[in-house]
Structures are given as C-alpha cells and as structure tokens.
C-alpha positions as CSV (number, residue, x, y, z in Angstrom):
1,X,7.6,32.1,71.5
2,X,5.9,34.2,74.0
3,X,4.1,32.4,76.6
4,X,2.1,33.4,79.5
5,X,-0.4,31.9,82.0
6,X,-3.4,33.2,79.7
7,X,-2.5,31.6,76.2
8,X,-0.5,28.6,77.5
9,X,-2.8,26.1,75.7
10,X,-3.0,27.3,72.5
11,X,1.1,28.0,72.4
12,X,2.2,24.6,73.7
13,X,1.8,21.8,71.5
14,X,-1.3,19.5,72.6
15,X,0.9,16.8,73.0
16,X,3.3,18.4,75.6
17,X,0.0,19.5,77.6
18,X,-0.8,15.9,77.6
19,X,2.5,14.2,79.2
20,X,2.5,17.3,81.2
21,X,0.0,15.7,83.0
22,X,1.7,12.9,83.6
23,X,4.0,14.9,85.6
24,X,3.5,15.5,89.5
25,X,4.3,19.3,91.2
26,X,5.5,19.2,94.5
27,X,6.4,22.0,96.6
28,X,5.9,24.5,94.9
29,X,6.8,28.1,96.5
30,X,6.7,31.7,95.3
31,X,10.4,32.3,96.2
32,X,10.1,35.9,95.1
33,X,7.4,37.9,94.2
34,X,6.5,36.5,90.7
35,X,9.1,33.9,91.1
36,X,8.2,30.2,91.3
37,X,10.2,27.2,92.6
38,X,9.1,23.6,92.9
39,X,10.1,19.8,92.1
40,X,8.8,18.4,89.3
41,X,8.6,14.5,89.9
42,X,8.3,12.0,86.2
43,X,7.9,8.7,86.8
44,X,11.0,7.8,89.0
45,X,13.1,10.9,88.2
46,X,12.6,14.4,90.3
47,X,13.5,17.8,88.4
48,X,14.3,21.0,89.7
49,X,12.1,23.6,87.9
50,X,11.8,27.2,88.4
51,X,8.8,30.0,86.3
52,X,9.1,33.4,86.5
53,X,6.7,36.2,85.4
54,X,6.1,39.4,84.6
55,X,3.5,41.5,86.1
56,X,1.1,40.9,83.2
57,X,1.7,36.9,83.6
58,X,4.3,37.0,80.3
59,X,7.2,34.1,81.1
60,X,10.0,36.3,81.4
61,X,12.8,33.6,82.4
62,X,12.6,29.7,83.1
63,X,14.7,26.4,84.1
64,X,14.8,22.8,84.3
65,X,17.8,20.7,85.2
66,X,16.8,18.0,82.8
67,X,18.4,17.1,79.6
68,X,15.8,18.3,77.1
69,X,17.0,21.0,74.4
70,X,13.7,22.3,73.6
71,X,11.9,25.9,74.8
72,X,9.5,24.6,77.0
73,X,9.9,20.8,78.6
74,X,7.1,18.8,80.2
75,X,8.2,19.7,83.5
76,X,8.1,23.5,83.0
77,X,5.0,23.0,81.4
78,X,3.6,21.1,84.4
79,X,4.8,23.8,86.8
80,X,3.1,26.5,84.5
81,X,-0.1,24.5,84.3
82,X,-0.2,24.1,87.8
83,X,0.3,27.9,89.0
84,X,-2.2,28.9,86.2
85,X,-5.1,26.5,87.9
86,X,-4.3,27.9,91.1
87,X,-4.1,31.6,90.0
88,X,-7.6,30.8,88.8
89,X,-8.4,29.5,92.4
90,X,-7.0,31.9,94.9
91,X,-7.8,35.7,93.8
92,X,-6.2,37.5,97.3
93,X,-4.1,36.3,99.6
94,X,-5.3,34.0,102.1
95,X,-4.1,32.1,105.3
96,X,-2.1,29.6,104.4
97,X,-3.3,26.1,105.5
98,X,-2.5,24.1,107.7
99,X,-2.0,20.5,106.9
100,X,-3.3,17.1,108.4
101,X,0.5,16.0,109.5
102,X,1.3,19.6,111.3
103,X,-2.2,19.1,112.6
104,X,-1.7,15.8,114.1
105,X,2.2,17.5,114.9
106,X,0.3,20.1,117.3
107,X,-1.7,17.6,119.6
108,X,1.1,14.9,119.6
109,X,2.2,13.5,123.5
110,X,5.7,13.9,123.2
111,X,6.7,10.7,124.5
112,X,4.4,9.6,121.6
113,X,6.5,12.1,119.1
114,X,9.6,10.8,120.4
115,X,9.5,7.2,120.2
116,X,8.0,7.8,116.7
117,X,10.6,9.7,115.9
118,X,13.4,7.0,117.1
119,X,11.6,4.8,114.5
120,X,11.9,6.7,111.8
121,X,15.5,8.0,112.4
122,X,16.5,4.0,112.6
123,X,15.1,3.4,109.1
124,X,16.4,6.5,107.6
125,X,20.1,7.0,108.0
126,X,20.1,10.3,105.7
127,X,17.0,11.8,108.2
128,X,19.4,10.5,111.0
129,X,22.4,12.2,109.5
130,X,20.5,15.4,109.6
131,X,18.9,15.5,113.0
132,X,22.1,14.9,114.4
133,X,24.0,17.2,112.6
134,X,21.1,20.1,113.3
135,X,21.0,19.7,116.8
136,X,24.6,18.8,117.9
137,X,26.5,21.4,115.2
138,X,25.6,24.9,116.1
139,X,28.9,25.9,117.9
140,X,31.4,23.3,116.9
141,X,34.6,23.6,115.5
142,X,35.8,21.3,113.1
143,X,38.5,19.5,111.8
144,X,39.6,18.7,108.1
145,X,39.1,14.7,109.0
146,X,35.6,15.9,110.3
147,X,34.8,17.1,107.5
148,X,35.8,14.4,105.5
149,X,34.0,11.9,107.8
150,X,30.7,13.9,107.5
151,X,30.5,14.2,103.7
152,X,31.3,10.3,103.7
153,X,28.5,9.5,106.1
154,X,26.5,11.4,104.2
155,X,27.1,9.5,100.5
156,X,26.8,6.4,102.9
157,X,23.5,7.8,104.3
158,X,21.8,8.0,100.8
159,X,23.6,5.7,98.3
160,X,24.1,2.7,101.2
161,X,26.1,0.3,99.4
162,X,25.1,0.4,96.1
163,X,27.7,0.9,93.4
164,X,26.0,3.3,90.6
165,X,23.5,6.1,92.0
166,X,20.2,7.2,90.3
167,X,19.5,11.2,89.5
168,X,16.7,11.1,92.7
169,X,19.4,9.8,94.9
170,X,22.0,12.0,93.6
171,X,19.6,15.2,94.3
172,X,18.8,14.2,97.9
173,X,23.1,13.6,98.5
174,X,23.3,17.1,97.5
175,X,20.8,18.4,99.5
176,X,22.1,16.1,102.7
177,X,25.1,17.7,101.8
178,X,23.9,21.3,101.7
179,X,22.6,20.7,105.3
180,X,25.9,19.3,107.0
181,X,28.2,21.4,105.4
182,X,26.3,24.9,105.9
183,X,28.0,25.6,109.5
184,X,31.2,24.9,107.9
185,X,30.8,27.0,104.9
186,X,29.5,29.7,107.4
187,X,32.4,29.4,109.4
188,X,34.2,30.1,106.5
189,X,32.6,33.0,105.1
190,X,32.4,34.9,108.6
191,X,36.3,35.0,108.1
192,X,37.6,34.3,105.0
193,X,41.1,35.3,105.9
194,X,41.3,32.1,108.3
195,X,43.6,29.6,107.3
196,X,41.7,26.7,109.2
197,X,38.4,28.1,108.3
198,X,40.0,27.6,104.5
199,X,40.9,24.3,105.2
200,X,37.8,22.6,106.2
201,X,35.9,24.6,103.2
202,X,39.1,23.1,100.8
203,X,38.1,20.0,102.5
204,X,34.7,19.9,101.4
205,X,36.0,20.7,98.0
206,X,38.1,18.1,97.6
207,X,36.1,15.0,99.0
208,X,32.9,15.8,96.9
209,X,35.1,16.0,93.9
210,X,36.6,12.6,94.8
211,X,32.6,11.5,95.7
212,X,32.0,12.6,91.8
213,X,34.9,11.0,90.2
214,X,33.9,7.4,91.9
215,X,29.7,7.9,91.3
216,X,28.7,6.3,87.6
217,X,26.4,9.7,86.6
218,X,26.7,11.7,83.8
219,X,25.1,14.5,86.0
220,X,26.8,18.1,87.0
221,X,24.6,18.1,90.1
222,X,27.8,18.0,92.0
223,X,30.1,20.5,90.2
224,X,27.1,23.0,90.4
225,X,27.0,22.5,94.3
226,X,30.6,23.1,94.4
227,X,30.6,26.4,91.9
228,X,27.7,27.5,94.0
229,X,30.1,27.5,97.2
230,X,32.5,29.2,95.7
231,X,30.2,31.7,94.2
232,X,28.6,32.7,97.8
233,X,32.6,33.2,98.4
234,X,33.4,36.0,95.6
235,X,31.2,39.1,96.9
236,X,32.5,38.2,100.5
237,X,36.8,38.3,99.5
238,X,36.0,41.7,97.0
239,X,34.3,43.3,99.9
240,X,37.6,42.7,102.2
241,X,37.6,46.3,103.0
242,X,41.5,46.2,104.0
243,X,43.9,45.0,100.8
244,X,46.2,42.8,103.2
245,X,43.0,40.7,104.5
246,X,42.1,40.4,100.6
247,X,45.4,39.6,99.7
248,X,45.3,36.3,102.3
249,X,41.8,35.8,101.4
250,X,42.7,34.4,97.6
251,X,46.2,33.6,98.5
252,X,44.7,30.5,100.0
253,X,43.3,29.9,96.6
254,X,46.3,30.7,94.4
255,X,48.6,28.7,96.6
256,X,46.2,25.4,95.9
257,X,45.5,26.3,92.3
258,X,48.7,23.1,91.9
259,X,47.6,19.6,93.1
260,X,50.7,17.6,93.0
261,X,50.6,16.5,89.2
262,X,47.4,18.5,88.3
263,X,45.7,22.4,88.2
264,X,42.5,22.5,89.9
265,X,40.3,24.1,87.1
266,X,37.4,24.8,89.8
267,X,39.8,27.3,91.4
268,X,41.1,28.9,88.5
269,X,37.3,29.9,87.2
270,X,37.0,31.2,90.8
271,X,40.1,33.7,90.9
272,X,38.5,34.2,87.1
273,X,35.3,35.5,89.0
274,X,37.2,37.6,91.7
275,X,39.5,39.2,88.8
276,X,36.4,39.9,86.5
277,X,34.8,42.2,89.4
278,X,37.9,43.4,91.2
279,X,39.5,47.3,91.2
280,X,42.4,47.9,89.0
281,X,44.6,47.5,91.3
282,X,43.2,44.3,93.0
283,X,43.2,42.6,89.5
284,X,47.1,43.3,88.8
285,X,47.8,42.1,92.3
286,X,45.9,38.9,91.8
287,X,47.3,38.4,88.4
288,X,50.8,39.0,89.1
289,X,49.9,35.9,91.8
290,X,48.8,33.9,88.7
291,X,52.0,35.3,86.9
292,X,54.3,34.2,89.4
293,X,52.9,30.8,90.5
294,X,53.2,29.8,86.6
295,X,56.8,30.9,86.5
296,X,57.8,29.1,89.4
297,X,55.8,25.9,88.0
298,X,57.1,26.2,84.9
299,X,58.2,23.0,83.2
300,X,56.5,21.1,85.9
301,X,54.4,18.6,84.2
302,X,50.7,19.0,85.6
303,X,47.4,17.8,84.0
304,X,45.3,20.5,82.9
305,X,48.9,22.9,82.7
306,X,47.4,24.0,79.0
307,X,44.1,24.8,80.5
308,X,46.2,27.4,83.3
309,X,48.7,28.6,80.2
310,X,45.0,29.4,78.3
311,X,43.2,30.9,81.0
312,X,46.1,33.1,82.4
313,X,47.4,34.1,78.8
314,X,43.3,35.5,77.8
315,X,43.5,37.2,81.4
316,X,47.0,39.3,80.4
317,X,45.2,39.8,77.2
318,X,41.7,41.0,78.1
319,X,43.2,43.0,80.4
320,X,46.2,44.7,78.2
321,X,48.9,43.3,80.1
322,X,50.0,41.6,77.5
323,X,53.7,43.7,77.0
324,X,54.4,42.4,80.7
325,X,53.7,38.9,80.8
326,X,54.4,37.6,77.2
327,X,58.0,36.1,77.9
328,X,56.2,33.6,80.2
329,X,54.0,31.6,77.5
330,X,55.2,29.0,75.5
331,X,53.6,27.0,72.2
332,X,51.2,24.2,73.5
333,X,51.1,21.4,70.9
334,X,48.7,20.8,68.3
335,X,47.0,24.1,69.4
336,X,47.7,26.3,66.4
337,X,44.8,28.8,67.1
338,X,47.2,29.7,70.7
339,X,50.7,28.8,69.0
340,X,49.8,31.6,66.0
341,X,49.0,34.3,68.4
342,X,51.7,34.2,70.8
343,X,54.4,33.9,67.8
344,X,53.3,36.7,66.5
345,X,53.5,38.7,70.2
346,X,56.6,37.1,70.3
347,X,57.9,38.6,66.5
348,X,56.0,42.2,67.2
349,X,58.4,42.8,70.3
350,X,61.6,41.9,67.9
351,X,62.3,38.5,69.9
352,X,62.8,37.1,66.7
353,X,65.0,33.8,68.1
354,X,62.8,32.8,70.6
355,X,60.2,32.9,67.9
356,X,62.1,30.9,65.8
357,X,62.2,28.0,68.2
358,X,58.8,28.0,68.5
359,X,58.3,27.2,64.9
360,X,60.5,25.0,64.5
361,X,59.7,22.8,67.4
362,X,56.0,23.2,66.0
363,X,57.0,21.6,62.6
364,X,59.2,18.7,64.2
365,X,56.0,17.6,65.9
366,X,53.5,17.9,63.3
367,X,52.5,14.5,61.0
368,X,51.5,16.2,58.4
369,X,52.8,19.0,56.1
370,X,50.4,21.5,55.9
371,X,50.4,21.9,59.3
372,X,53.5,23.4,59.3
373,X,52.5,26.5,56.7
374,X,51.7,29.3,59.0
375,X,55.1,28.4,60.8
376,X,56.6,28.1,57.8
377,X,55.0,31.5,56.5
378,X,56.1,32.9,60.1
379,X,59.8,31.8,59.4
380,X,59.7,33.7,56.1
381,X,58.7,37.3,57.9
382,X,61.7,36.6,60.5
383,X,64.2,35.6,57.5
384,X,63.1,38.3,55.9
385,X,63.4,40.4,58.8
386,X,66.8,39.2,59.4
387,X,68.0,39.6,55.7
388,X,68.8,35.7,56.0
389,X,68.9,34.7,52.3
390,X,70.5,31.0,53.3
391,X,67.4,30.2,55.6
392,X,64.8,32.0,53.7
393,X,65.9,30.1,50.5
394,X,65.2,26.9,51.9
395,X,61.7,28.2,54.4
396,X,60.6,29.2,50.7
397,X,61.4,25.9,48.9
398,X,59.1,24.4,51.6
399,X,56.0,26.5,51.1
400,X,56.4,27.0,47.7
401,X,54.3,23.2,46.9
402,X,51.4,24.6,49.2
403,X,51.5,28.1,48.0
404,X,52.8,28.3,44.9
405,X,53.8,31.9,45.4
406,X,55.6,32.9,41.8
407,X,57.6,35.7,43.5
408,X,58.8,32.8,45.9
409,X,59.3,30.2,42.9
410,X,61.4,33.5,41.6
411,X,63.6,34.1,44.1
412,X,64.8,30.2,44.6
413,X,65.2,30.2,41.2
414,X,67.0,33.5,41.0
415,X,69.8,31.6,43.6
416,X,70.1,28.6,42.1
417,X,73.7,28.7,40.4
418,X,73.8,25.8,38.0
419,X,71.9,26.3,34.5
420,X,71.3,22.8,34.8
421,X,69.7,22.8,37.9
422,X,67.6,25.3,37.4
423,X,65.8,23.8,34.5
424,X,65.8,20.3,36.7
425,X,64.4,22.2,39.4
426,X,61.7,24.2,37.3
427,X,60.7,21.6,35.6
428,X,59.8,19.3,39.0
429,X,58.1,22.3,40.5
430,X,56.1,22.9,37.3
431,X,55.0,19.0,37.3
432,X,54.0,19.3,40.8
433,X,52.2,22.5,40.0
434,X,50.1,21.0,37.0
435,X,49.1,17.9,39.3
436,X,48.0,19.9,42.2
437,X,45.9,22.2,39.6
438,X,44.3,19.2,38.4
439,X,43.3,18.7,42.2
440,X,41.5,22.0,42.6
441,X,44.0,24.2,43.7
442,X,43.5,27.4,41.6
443,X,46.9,28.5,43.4
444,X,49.2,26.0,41.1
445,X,46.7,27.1,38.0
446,X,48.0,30.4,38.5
447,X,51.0,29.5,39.1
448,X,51.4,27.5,36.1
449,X,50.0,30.7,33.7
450,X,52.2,33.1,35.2
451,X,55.4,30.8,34.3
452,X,54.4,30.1,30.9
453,X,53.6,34.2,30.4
454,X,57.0,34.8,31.8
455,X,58.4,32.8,29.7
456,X,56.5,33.9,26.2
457,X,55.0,30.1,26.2
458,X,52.0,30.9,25.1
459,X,51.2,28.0,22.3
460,X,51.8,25.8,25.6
461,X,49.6,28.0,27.5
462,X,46.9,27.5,25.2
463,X,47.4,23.6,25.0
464,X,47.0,24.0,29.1
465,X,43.7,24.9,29.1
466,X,41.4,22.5,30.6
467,X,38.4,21.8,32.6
468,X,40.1,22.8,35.8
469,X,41.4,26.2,34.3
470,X,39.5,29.5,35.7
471,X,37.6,31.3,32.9
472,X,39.3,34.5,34.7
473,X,42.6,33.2,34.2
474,X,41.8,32.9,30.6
475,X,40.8,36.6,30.5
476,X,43.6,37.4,32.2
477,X,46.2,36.0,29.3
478,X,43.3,36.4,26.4
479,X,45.4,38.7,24.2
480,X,49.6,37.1,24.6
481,X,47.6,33.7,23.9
482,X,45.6,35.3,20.8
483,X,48.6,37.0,19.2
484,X,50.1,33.7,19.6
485,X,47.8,31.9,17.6
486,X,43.8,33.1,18.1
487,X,42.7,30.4,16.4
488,X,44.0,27.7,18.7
489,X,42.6,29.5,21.4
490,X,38.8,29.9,20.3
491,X,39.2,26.0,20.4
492,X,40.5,25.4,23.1
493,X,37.8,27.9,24.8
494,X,34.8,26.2,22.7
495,X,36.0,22.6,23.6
496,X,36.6,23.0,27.1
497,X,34.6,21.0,29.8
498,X,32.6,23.2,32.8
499,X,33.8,21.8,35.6
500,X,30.4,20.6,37.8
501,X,32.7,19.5,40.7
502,X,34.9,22.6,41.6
503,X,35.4,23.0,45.6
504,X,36.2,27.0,45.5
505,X,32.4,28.2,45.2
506,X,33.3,31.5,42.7
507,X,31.1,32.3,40.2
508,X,33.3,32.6,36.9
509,X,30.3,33.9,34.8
510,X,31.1,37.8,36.4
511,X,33.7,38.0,33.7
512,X,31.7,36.7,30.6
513,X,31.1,40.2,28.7
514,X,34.8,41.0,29.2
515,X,35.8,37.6,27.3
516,X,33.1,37.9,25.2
517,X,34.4,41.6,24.0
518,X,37.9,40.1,23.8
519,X,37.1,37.2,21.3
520,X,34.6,39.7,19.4
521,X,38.1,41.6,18.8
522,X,39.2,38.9,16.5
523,X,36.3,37.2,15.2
524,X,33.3,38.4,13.9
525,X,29.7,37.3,15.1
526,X,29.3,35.4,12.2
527,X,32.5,33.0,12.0
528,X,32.2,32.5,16.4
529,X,28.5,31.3,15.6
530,X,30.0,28.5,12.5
531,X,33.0,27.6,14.4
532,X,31.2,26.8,17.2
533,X,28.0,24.5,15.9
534,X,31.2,23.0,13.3
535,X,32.8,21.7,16.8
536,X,29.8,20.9,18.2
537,X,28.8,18.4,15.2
538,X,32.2,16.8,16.0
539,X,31.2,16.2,19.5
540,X,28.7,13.7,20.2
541,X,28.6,13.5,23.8
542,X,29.6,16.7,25.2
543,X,27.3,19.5,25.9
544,X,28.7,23.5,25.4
545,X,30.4,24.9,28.8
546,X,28.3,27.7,30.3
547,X,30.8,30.7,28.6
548,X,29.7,28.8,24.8
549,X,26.0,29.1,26.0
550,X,26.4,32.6,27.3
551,X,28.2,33.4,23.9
552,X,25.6,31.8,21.5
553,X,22.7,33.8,24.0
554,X,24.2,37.1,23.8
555,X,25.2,36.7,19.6
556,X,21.5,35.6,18.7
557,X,20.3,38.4,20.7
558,X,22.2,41.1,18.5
559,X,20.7,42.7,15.2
C-alpha cells in the first residue's frame, strides 16, 4: 500500500482513522529533515513511533514498538494524522513558541525555583536520580560497584517496590537508565582499549540483564538498550587505527564470551557485527580468537554451548575457512540439519573414523528409527569407501525396511550362505515390503515388482495388483505380466480401486495413452469395451477407476 500525507484517508480503513483518534501525540520532533519522532500515548500504554517521508510526502519507512502485525497501527496512524493537520497549518518555518511553563521558567525568583524544585525532587525519586546524576557526574570516575549501585537505584527510582512493572514504567527505566549510564558508556567509548573503562560498561551489561531476568514483561525494551550499547561500540573498535589497540579492544569481549556455566549470546552477535565489517585480516584474527577460546572450552558444559558451536561453525563457513577449522566441531544432538553437514565435511577430507563415531553415537541417542537413516545412509558411503563388506552388510540390513533399495536387498542376499536362510530371510523382507506398500510407501511397491520380475513371478505379480499399486508401475511390467496370462491382467486393471487417499501427490494419468496402446496390443476395441461393462454388471457398488473411464472416453471417441 502506498500511503502519503495527501491520500491518507481514503487508504486507511475508516475504522483505524477512528481509534486513531483515540490516541494522544506527544512530542513530536522532526529528528531529520523529513524524519518524524514522537510518543504515542493509548489509554495507559505509551509507544514509541517514528514516520518518515519522502520529498513528495510518500511514507517511505515507519515504526512502532507495539505488538501489532499489521502495515499501518493506530499509533502510526495517529502520528501521520497529526503531522498532516499541521503541515496544513504551518506553510514556512516559523519561530518556534515558547510555552506557558518556560514562560513562567524565565520570570521565576530563584529562591522561588528552588524550593519548588526540592518539592518536586522529594516526590519523584527517578527526577531526583537524574538531577543528581546530571550535576554531580561530569568528571567522575567510577567503580564497577558504582555502577551496579546506580542502575539499582534507578529500577528502585521507577518501579519502587512493586513486584511486576507495566510497559510505561519499563520505558521511563530505560530512559532513567540512558541518562545515568551515558558518562559511563562515554568513558568507555573515548578509550575502548581500557580495561577499567571495559569493566564498568560489562557492568552495566550484566546488572540490566540480571534487572530483565527478575522484571515479569514479555517486553525486549531492555535487550534493545543493551544491543544499542553495543552497537555505538562496533564503528568505534573497527576504526582502532593501530591492530594491537584493536586486538585489546575485542579481546575484552572474547575473554567474557564464557560465564562460568553459560555463553553470553549478546556478545557473540557483537564480535558477529565487528567480523561482518572487518578487513581480511582483522576477521581471521578475531576468528582464530573464537577458534581458540572454543578449543580450550571444549567439553566444558555451558548453556547456550550449541548456540557458540552454531554461530562459530556458519562464521568458518561464510567465510571459507572451513578446511581450517572443521576438526573442532562435533555432532550436537537432535540437530540433524548441523549433524548432516559437518559429517559430510568430515567424510570429504577422508576422516572417515571420526565420522563414523559421529553416526553412531547419533543412532544410539535417537528414539526412533528413522531418525537414524541419513546416518545410516552416511555409514553405507564410508563402508563402501572402505570396501568393509562385514559392516556394510549389516548398515544395509538396517536401511533396507525404510528404503527398500533392491540393489541393497541384492547384495544381503547375495551373502547370505544358507539356502535356507535365504528364502527365511526373503520371505520376512517381502512381508514387510507388502505391508508398508499397503501404507503408502510406493518404495516397498516397487520393491515388491522388481522381486517378483526377477524372479519370473509374474501370475503373482498380477494377483498383487491393488488399489495402492502405481498405474506406472503397471506400465512398467505391462508386457512380462501379459505374456503371462493377458487375460488375468485386463481384470485385474478393470477391477482395481482408485485410490482417493494417496499421500505422494503424482498425477498417474501422464501415462494413460502408453497403457492404453499396450492393452490395445492384445485386445481389440471391441472385446476391451464388453469385458469391461460384463465386470461392471458384476459390480454393484463400485464405480470404474479413472484409467477404465479414460479407456471407455478415448475407445468411444474412435471411428
């Protein structure tokens, strides 16, 4: 939808206009030219909303930190209704006004100003918070428990002693926040390379997390301030004009990327960041850090460890450094989409053992079967590989129920030494094969048509034929099952069921005018047409499948 300031109210639903007004703009300011910021308050719930425009008034990009999916919420919409009316208002650029309150602020006594000011900062610890932190922090030097202190005061400040905090209180924590912590993050980006300057901006980290994890909110409010930090952080390490003082810089992040028993995930999209816009040689620096600190971790249980094996095994891959780093990864379990890729690394650098071991221990841990058939299929390439008929026998004789691979069946078969068990053994496979065919799996149907062809079976291939059985597969043994007995067949073909429930989606009728043209071989149009409304008086309840319907279409078509 393309919206602008001139066709707003006939491309916004009347309804949205309406509760639109029910919404209150506050602050609004033109942060850049054609760039609009303001709060957005509904009912008790404020929203951060931000319009920008092109030069012709076109909405060109838009936000609003509520929950709503949709284009265009009522608090966008209130924002856009509100700069339109004034763009209708204001044609140049004029003065801008001065309010009643800076007004009365001008021609106040300033022992009047003071003493009001006492009152309010009494009754508004968060305004108190502030003042004192504005005009007592401009040179000091902190300390980690500082920090701690002041981020505590400042939850304290807003949230009091209440146990769950609202989104309106959660907004004005983070802007308290923003305001106490600026000289510290300052501090820290004037000299990135300090360790104690590090510290205090870890520190701020690490008690806002710990603020988040306590607060009942389902809000990110906190996370974004946090990424934000660390964001204003990136540009300032990857302009370090001297490698050593960017090596320190994001040591200080790499060395805290562990926390006791877990990986701090905020600092791993970080180094992510630094990576994704460093110089060649910068990035293989930094990700031989990563490299090494996951060696040396290795086998030390951590939560989130996947989450680090994930992030630093796409890194060596986006960045083709996969050759050098590959021996460091190991399967993570249950995670097939990972566990698939790496064993194959793993087998395309002829470490064929190690790869081993990471199927097997895959298929010990798996509940159910088929989970273990891309290791399984995996075991076969390395056995094969390894000319290991022992092995490869018995990978094969565990595939063989899910694939029911006939050159597989073939070679098991093929090593069996006892006649006897050989028949036992075909004969249990083949049961298993005509059960699972019953169940949809056109695998085992095949399967099941190949044996009887090898075998010359074809009477038995004929009496197989069912509602489950491919009309393609037919074609495909049309002529051994003719010469066998043609008659049997056309029965079997006119009497068979379509089957309305199949789960592989193929359209059989693509090979109609082939079998049509076989059968036509053998029977004329005349004795298809009889045989066919003969069965059909026989059977009251059953309709003709769609290859008896295509039949009888195409013969009453022909002169």
């Amino acid at each position: 939808m393309e919206l602008s300031l001139g066709n707003y109210k006939t491309s916004l639903p009347k309804e949205l206009l309406k509760k639109a007004e029910n919404n209150k703009v506050r602050e609004c300011d033109e942060a850049e030219k054609r760039h609009f910021v303001a709060y957005v308050d509904e009912a008790d719930e404020t929203f951060d909303v931000s319009l920008t425009f092109s030069p012709a008034g076109k909405v060109v990009n838009q936000s609003c930190d509520c929950k709503n999916s949709n284009f265009f919420c009522s608090h966008k919409t209130a924002l856009l209704v509100h700069i339109a009316k004034g763009a209708k208002i204001t044609q140049s650029v004029k003065a801008k006004k001065i309010s009643k309150a800076e007004a009365l602020l001008d021609e106040a006594e300033p022992n009047d100003l003071k003493e009001w000011v006492r009152d309010l900062l009494r009754n508004n610890k968060d305004i108190e918070l502030s003042f004192a932190h504005y005009f007592s922090a401009k040179e000091q030097q902190y300390t980690p428990t500082e920090v701690v202190k002041l981020t505590d005061e400042a939850v304290k400040a807003v949230v009091k002693s209440k146990k769950n905090i609202d989104p309106t209180q959660l907004k004005k924590l983070v802007e308290l926040w923003k305001t106490v912590h600026s000289p510290i993050v300052k501090m820290y980006l004037a000299n990135v390379t300090d360790e104690n300057a590090f510290i205090n901006f870890h520190t701020i980290m690490e008690t806002c997390l710990a603020v988040d994890y306590k607060l009942n909110t389902s809000s990110n409010r906190i996370v974004k301030y946090l990424e934000d930090l660390l964001q204003q952080s990136t540009e300032v390490i990857n302009n370090l004009f001297k490698d050593e003082a960017w090596k320190t810089a994001i040591s200080h992040f790499t060395e805290n990327v562990y926390n006791k028993d877990a990986i701090r995930l905020h600092y791993l999209n970080h180094l992510k960041n630094i990576i994704s816009i460093s110089n060649e040689t910068r990035r293989n620096i930094l990700i031989d850090q990563l490299a090494t600190l996951y060696k040396e971790k290795s086998g030390v249980p951590a939560i989130n460890i996947h989450h680090f094996t994930k992030f630093l095994f796409s890194t060596v891959e986006e960045y083709g450094l996969t050759d050098k780093y590959f021996l460091l990864f190991e399967p993570i379990t249950f995670d097939n989409e990972f566990n698939l890729k790496l064993i194959r690394i793993f087998i395309g650098h002829g470490e064929l053992n190690t790869a081993k071991e990471f199927c097997e221990k895959q298929i010990n841990v798996n509940f159910r079967e088929e989970y273990n058939i891309p290791y399984l299929q995996f075991l076969k390439e390395i056995y094969v590989l390894e000319n290991d008929e022992r092995n490869l026998t018995q990978v094969l004789s565990q595939l063989l129920p899910h694939t029911y691979s006939f050159e597989d069946f073939i070679y098991i078969y093929d090593r069996i030494s006892s006649v006897e068990e050989q028949k036992k053994w075909k004969a249990k496979v083949l049961a298993r094969a005509r059960t699972a065919s019953k169940n949809y799996n056109r695998g085992a149907t095949e399967f099941v048509f190949r044996l009887f062809d090898a075998e010359k079976r074809y009477l038995k291939m004929i009496e197989n034929i069912d509602t489950k059985t491919p009309y393609s597969i037919i074609l495909e043994y049309f002529h051994p099952m003719a010469s066998a007995s043609k008659e049997s067949l056309l029965l079997a073909i006119i009497k068979k069921n379509d089957d309305y429930f199949k789960l592989d989606g193929i359209d059989e009728s693509e090979c109609f005018p082939q079998l049509l043209a076989a059968i036509s071989t053998y029977f004329t149009k005349e004795f298809l047409i009889t045989t066919i409304k003969q069965v059909a008086k026989q059977s009251y309840y059953s309709r003709p499948n769609s290859f008896i319907e295509y039949v009888l279409s195409s013969l009453t078509h022909l002169k």
